[in-house]
C-alpha positions as CSV (number, residue, x, y, z in Angstrom):
1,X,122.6,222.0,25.7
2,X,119.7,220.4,27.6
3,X,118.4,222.0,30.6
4,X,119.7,220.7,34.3
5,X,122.4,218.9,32.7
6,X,125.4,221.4,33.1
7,X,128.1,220.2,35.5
8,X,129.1,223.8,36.1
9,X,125.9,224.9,37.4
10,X,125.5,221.9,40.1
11,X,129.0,223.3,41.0
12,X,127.9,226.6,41.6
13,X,124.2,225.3,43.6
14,X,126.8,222.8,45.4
15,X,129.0,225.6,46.5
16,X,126.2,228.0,47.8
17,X,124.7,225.9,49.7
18,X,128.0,225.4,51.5
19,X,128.9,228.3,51.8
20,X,125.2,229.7,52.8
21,X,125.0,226.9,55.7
22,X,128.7,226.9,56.9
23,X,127.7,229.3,59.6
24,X,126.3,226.8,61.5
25,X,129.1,224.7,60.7
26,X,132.3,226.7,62.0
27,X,132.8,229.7,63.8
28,X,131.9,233.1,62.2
29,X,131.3,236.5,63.3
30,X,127.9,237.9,63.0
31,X,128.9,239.9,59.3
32,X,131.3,237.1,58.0
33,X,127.9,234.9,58.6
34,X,125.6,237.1,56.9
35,X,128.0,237.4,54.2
36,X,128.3,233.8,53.8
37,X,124.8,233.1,54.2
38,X,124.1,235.8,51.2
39,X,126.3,235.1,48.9
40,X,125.9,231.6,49.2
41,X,122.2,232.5,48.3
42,X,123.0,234.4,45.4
43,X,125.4,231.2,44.1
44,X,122.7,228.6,44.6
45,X,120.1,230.7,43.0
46,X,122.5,231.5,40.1
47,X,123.1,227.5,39.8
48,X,119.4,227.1,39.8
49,X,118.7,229.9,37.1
50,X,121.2,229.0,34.6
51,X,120.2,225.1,35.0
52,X,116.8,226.0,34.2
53,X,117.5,228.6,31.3
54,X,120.8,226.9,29.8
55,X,120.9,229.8,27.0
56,X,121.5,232.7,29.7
57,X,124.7,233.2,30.2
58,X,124.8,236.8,31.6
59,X,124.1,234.6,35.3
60,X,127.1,233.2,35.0
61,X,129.2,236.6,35.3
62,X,127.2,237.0,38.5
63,X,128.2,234.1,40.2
64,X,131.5,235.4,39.1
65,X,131.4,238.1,40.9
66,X,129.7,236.9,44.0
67,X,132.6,233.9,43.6
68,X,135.3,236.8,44.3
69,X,133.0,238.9,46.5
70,X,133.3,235.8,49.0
71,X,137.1,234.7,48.0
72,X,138.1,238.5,49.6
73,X,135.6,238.6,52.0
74,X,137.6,237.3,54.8
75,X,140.2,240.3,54.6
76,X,137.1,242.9,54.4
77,X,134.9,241.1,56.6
78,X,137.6,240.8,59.3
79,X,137.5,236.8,59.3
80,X,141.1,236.4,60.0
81,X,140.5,235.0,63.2
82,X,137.9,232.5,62.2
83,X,139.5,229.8,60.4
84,X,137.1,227.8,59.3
85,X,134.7,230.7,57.9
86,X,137.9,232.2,56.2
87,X,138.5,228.6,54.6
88,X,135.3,228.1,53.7
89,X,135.1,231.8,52.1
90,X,138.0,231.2,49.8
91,X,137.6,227.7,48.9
92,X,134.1,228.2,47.6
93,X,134.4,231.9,46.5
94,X,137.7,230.4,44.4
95,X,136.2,228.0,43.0
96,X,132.6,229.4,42.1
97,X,134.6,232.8,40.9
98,X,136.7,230.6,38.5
99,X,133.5,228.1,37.3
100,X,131.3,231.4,36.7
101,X,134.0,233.9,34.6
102,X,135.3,230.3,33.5
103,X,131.6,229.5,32.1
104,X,130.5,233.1,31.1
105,X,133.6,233.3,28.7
106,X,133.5,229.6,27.3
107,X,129.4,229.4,27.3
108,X,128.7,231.6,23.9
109,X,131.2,229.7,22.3
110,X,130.4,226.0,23.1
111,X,126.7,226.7,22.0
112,X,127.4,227.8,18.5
113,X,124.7,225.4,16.9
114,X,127.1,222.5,16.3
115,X,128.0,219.7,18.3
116,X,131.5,218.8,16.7
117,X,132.1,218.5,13.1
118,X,129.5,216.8,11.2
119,X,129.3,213.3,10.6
120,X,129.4,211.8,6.5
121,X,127.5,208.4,6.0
């Protein structure tokens, strides 16, 4: 796999910045926007690291875990009565939680050495 090619890593940059500029988007609460602001940090420079070393997959269980870190903020970080911060938390926490376990799991595997079964001239 070539570097800054991987569709799963612009997913995961696309997503943090989102979620780290969302605060001045919608209405949050001073945590829920620190919270969103820092893990939409950490996903955009997990995105970033994994575009540029395409062999490291040990990033992508991070941005798994930030993913779900922001899907259940909103219940710790008492967002329930901000909407659009709580919408924004899950959508993009979902998502990047699935696309980072998703890839962490898959990547070893899809980098074997071969690219499909060899070709006969």
């Amino acid at each position: 796999m070539q570097a800054w090619t991987r569709m799963a890593d612009w997913i995961l940059i696309t997503g943090g910045f989102i979620a780290a500029f969302s605060p001045s988007m919608v209405q949050t609460t001073p945590a829920s926007a620190g919270a969103l602001a820092l893990v939409g940090g950490v996903l955009a420079l997990a995105g970033v690291i994994n575009l540029a070393a395409p062999k490291v997959f040990s990033v992508f269980w991070v941005a798994g875990l930030a993913g779900l870190l922001l899907f259940l903020a909103p219940w710790g970080l008492d967002m329930m009565d901000n909407p659009g911060g709580a919408f924004v938390a899950w959508v993009i926490g979902g998502i990047s939680c699935v696309v980072g376990i998703g890839a962490a799991v898959r990547g070893p595997k899809s980098r074997s050495g071969s690219e499909g079964p060899a070709k006969t001239v």
